[in-house]
N, C-alpha and C positions, 0 to 999 in steps of 0.2 A: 504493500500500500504506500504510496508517494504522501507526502507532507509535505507542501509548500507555504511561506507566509510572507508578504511583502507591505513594508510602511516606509513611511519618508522620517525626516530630521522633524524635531522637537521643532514648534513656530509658538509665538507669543504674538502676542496682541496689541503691547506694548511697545509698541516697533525699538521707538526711538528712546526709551528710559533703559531700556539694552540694547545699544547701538551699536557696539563692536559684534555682537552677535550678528546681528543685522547685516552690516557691510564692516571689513575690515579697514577700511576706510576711513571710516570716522573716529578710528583715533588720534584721541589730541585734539578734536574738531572743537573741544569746549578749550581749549589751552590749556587751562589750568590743572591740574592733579584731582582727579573725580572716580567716586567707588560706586559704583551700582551691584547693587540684591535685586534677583528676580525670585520670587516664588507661583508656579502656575498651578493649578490643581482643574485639569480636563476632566470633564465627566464624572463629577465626584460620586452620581449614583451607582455608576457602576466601579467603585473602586478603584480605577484601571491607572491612569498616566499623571504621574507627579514629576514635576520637573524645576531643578532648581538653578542656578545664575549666581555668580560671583564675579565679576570684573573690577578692571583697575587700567584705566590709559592719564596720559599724558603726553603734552607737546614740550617738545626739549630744543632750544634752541641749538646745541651742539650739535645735531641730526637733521638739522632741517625741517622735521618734522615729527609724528608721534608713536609712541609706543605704548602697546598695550597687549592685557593677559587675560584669559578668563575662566575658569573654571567649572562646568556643568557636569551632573547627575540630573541623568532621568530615567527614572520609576517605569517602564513598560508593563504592568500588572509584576504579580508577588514573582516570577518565575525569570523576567526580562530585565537586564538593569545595564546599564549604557553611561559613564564616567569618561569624558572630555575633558584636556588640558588645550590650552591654544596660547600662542602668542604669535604677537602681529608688527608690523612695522609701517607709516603711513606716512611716503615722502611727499611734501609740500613745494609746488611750482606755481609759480606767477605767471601768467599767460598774460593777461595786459594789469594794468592798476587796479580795476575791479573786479577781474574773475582769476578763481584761483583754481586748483584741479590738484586732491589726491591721489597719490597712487600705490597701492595696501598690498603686500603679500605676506602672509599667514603660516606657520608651520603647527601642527597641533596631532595629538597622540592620544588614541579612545580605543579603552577597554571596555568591548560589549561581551555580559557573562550571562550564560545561561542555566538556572537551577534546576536539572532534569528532574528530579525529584518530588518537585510540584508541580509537573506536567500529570493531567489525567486525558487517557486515549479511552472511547467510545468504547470499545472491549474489554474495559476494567471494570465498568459499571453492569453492577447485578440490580436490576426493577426494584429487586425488594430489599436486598441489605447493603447497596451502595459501591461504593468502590473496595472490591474483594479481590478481584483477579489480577495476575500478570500480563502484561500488554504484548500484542505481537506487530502493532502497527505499524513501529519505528522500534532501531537498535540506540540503544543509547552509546553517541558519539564519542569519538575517541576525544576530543578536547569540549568544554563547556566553557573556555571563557578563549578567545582573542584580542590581543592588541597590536595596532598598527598605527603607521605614521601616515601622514596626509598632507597637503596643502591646501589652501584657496587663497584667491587675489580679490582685490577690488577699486575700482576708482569712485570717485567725487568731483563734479563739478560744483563751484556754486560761485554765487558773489553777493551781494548784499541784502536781498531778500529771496532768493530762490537758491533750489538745488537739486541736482539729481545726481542718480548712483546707479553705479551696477557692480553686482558681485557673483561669484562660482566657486564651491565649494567640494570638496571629497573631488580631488582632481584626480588624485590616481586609481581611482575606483576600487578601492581595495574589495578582499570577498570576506565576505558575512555572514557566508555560508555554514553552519552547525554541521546540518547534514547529505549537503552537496553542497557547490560551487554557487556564489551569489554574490556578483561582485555590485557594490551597493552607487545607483545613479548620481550622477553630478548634480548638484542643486544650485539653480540661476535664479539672482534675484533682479528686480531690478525698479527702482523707488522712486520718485521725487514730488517735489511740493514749493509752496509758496509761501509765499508772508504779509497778511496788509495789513499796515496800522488803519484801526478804525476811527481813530482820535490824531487827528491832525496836526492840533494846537498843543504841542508836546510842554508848554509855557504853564499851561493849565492842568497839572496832574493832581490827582486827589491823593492827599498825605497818606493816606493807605493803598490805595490802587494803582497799578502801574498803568503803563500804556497798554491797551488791549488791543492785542493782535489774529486775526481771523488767519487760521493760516491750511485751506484745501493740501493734502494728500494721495497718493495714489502708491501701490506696492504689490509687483506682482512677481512671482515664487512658481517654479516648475522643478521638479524632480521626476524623472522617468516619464508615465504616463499620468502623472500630477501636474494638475498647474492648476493655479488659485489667483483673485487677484481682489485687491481689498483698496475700495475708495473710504479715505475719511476726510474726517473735517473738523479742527480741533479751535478753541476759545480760550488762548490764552489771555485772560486778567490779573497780573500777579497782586496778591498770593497762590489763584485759583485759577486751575485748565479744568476747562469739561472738553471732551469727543466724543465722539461716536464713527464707528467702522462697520460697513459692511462687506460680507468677505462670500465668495462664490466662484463656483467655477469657472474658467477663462471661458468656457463655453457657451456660458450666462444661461446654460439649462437648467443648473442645479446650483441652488443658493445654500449655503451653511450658517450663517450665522449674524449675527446685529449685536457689535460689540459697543455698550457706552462704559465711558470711564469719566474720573473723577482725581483729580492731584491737586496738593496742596505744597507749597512753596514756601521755606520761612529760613531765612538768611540762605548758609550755602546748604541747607536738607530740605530734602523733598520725600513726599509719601505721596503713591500712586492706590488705585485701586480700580479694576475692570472687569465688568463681566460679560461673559458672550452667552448671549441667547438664543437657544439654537433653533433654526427655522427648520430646518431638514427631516425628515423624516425620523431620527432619533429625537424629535422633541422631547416627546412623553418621558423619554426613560435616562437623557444622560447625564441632566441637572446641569446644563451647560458649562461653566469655565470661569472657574475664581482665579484672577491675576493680582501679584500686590507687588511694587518695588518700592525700595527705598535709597535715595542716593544722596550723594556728598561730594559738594566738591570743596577743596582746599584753595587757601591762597596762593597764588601765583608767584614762582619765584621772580624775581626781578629779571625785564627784559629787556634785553640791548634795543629793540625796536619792537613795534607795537605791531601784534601778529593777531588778524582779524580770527574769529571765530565763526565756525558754522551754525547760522542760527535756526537749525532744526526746532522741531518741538521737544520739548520735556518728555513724553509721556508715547 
């Protein structure tokens, strides 16, 4: 009997509050020394996919530009589990006075381990007293965990209110295969978005409120015979961004999900929180998708010259 099973890479919601995830590109894109926590919890009725985020970049003037590392586990139900190290490097070029253009190449090392142990095969299961039998469905593998090396690249363009990206990731396609050959697809992102102040009169700000800025998204993800592509639309007012995203198949047949979110802002830390509400046919049953980051940026070491930032969204 053949067992076959195929998924794509962890995806957040949060594009831009995990941004080196996103595009390796955008490190350093804030300059200053900044740490993001993501925590995702997909499907929470059915138990299944937890996935968690640690990063840490920075723009260094000795390099030209930013360096950055991140760390992810993710939860595939009790039997699947997937532990990611990455670092990145994102050289900084001046094209004319106002536009700039990143350019990110990425080396990074994941151990995907599998617990045969809490596999249950169709043939173990007795009607009336559960799981009794020995299974003949599948041989248990000669290794249950692999780890391999990998790369991805990515650019950025932007200049002072706009920006876009693209990135490619699991370049050498390593195999992830348990129990045949399964070498796992390339995954292309490709992003960008705007910025418009809604407030003009920047003379006139309200001692608490900043300028509020409207700022449309677009971000669309293919791996193998996936591909998804997710319009938003974010309100930042600091201390407070609200969004909302909706995410569906590039085919525009089949929609997934209506993500809104919610951050708060207060000096250099920020808390996120986002939920996806799923339209798809797992409505009923998958409790859609709790997201929370929390990030920090440091002060800036002193700079020889004044090095713009990418004014992405927060969140």
């Amino acid at each position: 009997m053949g067992m076959v099973a195929k998924a794509q890479d962890p995806h957040f919601s949060q594009f831009y509050a995990n941004p080196i995830y996103t595009n390796p590109a955008l490190a350093g894109s804030s300059i200053c020394p900044r740490v993001s926590l993501t925590y995702r919890d997909q499907w929470p009725s059915l138990g299944a996919y937890k996935t968690f985020t640690a990063s840490y970049d920075q723009y260094f003037d000795v390099l030209s530009g930013g360096v950055g590392f991140y760390l992810l586990s993710d939860k595939q139900s009790d039997f699947y589990r997937i532990n990611m190290a990455a670092l990145m490097y994102s050289l900084r070029l001046e094209v004319t006075r106002d536009v700039f253009i990143n350019i990110a190449a990425q080396a990074n090392v994941t151990n995907s381990s599998l617990d045969w142990d809490k596999l249950v095969f169709g043939d173990q299961i007795d009607t009336r007293y559960g799981v009794i039998y020995q299974t003949s469905a599948a041989t248990r593998p000669d290794k249950t965990s692999h780890t391999h090396f990998d790369f991805g690249a990515g650019a950025v363009g932007y200049g002072d209110n706009w920006y876009v990206g693209v990135a490619a990731f699991n370049l050498t396609r390593h195999d992830e295969g348990f129990l045949s050959y399964n070498r796992i697809p390339i995954r292309f992102t490709a992003h960008g978005g705007f910025n418009f102040n809604l407030k003009r009169d920047q003379r006139r700000t309200n001692a608490f409120f900043g300028q509020p800025v409207l700022s449309p998204n677009i971000i669309y993800q293919s791996q193998g015979k996936f591909q998804e592509i997710n319009y938003g639309l974010y309100l930042n007012w600091e201390p407070f961004s609200f969004g909302a995203w909706y995410r569906q198949a590039f085919s525009f047949d089949n929609s997934d999900a209506l993500v809104l979110l919610f951050g708060l802002q207060y000096g250099n830390y920020k808390i996120g929180y986002s939920y996806d509400i799923t339209v798809s046919s797992l409505s009923n049953v998958s409790g859609g998708a709790h997201e929370i980051t929390l990030g920090a940026k440091f002060p800036c070491p002193e700079k020889k010259k004044h090095i713009r930032a990418i004014k992405c969204p927060t969140f």
